[in-house]
Each structure stands twice: as C-alpha cells, then as structure tokens.
C-alpha positions in Angstrom: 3.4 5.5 -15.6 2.4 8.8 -17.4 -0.8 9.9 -15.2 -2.8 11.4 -17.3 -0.1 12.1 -20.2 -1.4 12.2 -24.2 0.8 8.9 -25.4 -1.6 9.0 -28.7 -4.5 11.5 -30.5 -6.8 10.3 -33.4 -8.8 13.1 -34.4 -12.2 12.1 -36.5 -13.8 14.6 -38.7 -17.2 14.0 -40.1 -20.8 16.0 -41.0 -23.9 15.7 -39.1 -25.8 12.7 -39.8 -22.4 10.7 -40.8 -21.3 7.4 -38.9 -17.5 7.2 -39.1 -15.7 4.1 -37.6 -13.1 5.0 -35.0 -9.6 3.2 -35.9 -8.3 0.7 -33.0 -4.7 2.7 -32.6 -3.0 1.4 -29.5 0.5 2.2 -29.8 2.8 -0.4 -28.9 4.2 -1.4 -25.9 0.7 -0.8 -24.0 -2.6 -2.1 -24.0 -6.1 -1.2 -22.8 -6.8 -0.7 -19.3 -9.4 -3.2 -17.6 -11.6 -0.3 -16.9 -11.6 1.3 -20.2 -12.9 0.6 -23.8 -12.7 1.7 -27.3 -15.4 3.5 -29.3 -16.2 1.7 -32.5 -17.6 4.3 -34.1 -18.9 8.0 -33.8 -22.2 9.4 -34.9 -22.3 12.7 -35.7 -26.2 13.5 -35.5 -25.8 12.7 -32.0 -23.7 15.5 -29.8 -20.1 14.4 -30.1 -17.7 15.0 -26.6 -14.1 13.8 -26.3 -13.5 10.2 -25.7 -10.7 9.9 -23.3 -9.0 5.6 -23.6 -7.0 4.7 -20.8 -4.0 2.7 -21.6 -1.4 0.8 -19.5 2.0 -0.3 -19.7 2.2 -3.7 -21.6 4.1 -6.4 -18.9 5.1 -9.6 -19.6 6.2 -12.3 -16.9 9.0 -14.6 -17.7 10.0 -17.3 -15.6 12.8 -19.0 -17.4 10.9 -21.8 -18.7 9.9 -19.8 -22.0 11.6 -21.4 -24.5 11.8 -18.3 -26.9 12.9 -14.7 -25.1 11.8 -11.3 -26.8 14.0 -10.2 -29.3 16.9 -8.5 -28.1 17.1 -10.5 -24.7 19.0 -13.1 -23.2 18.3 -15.0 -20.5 21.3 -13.5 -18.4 19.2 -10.4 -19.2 17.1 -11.8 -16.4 19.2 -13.6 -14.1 21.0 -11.6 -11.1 22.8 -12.7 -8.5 21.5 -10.4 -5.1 23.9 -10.4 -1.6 22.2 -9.1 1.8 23.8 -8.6 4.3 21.8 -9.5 7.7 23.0 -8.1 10.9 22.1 -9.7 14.0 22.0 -7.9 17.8 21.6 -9.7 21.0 19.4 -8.6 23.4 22.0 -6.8 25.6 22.9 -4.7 21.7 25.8 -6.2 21.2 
C-alpha cells in the first residue's frame, strides 16, 4: 500500500458560474475503494475544496482453472512447491 501517497493529480480550472465535468482517471493497476467515489463534475459558483479519491491495489484471484493467464504469466508462475519441517517433542522434551 502507499498510505496516503499522490499515485495521480487532475487539476480542473474553470470561472465562477462554469460546470466542468471531472475526467474518470484511475491509473492502471488500481481501482476505486469501496468507501470512496468519483466527482462527476465541479461547479464553480459553489465553493470548490479538494476532492481527495481513495484508490486500492487492483487483485485478481486465480485458481488454475482460468483458461487464459494475464499476459506475461505462466501457470508455473503460480505453482510452488512449499517443504515444512514439523518437529515433534514428547512430553518428557525429548
């Protein structure tokens, strides 16, 4: 995550009494956060503050079944093999 990091800035200029739509930018690779939305438009005979979208990293679950991978990955990409190794103690330590 970023926190509270500027990924993107649209600035809108306009007069007072002008209505100007507000361009949909997200960049790629995230998307809009459940608790957030996107303005779309500004009027400026109204006072005009900051607005502040919250984005989030863009996941995508694969389980193997997908027939079609993103481009660029395999499907050995997103197989691994793990090893663990458990150790067990009686109750004397040994």
């Amino acid at each position: 995550q970023n926190g509270d990091a500027i990924i993107h800035k649209t600035v809108i200029t306009g007069r007072y009494g002008d209505k100007n739509e507000v361009p949909s930018e997200i960049p790629e690779g995230y998307e809009l956060a459940k608790d957030s939305s996107v303005t779309g438009s500004i009027d400026f005979s109204k006072p005009v503050s900051n607005q502040t979208v919250k984005l989030v990293h863009k996941t995508t679950t694969y389980t193997g079944l997908q027939p079609k991978l993103p481009d660029g990955v395999v499907k050995t990409d997103l197989q691994k093999t793990l090893t663990r190794v458990v150790t067990v103690y009686e109750p004397d330590g040994k």
